[in-house]
N, C-alpha and C positions, 0 to 999 in steps of 0.2 A: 393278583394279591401276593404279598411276600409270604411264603411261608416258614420263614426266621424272625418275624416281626415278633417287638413282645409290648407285654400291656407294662403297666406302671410298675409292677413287680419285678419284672423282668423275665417272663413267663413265654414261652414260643407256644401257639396252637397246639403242640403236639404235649406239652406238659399238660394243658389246661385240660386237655383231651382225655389226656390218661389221668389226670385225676378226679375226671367226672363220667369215668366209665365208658368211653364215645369208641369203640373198636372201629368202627366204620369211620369214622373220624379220624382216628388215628392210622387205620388203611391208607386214606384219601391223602394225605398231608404227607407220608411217606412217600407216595408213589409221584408225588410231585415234587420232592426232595426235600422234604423235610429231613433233619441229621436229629438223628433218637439218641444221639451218644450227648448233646446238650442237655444243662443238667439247672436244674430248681437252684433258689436263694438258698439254702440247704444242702446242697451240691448230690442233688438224688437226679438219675438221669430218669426217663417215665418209663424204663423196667423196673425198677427199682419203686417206684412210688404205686404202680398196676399191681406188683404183688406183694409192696408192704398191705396195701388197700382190699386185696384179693379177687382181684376183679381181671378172671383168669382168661376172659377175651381179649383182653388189652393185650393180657402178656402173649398171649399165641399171637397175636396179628405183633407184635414187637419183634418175638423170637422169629417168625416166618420170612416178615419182611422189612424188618430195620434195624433193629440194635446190635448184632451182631455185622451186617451188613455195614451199617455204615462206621462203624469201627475201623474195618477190618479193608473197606472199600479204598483208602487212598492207597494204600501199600500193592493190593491189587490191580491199582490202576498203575502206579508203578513200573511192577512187575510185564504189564500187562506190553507195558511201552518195548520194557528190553527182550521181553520175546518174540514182538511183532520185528524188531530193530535182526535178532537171531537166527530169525525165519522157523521157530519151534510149534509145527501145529499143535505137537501133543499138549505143551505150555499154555500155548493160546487158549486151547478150546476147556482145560482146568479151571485158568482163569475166568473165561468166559462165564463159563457155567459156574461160577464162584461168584458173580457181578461185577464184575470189573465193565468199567465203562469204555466200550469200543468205540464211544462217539469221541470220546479225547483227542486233542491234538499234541501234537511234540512242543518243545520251549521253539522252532520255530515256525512254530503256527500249520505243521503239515496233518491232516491224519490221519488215520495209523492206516486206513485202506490206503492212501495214496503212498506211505512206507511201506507196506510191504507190496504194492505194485512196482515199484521203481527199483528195489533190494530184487526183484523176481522171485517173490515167495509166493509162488500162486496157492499152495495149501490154506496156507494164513488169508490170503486176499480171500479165499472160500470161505472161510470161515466167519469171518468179517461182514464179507457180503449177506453169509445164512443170519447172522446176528441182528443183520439189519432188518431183513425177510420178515424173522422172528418178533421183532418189535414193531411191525408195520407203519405206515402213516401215520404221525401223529400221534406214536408208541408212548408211554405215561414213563418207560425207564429215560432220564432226562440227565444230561450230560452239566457238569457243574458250572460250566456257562452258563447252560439253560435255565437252571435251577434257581440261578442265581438273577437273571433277569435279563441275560444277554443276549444273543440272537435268538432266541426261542420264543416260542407267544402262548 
């Protein structure tokens, strides 16, 4: 199922969510990529409408795990690229632990494990590789291809 899809209003899951109280709903739809920074006919993104409404779950599972995140997330991924490109563990692992998506690939289609194996940044390749570790099999943190409906299932 897309999780950007919207109904006749032009409403994504994740508005309808927060504006009928669904915390666990709104978890579920982040962590499969839903972007919290998308915003109502009204132009309220669903932090904005969880605590016009008050419904102070919404807004902790927003604040924890996406509106700030996915804001903030492409600049990260970015960032994420020229540190991997610089060989900066300390950068990397900022980044990392900031959400930046280590699954990203470069504009030619390389990633970023396979840049900093070939650069010889074996700190960063560790790091990368822990990130992986970290997210296991079939980890729910989902790379904007994935997200998107690309190779990911």
């Amino acid at each position: 199922a897309d999780v950007e899809a919207t109904d006749q209003s032009g409403n994504t899951p994740l508005i309808v969510g927060a504006r009928h109280n669904e915390a666990m709903l709104c978890a579920i739809l982040i962590a499969y990529g839903a972007k919290a920074s998308v915003v109502d006919d009204r132009d309220r993104t669903p932090m904005v409408i969880a605590r016009t409404k008050g419904f102070q779950e919404v807004v902790k599972v927003l604040a924890e795990f996406g509106d700030c995140r996915s804001i903030t997330n492409r600049y990260f991924d970015r960032m994420l690229i020229r540190a991997v490109y610089y060989g900066s563990s300390s950068s990397c692992k900022a980044l990392l632990d900031r959400g930046a998506d280590f699954k990203q690939t470069t504009k030619q289609g390389l990633p970023l494990k396979d840049v900093a194996s070939r650069l010889g940044h074996t700190g960063v390749l560790k790091l990368i590789k822990d990130a992986q570790k970290a997210d296991g099999p079939g980890g729910l943190r989902k790379s904007a291809k994935t997200a998107k409906g690309g190779d990911g299932k």
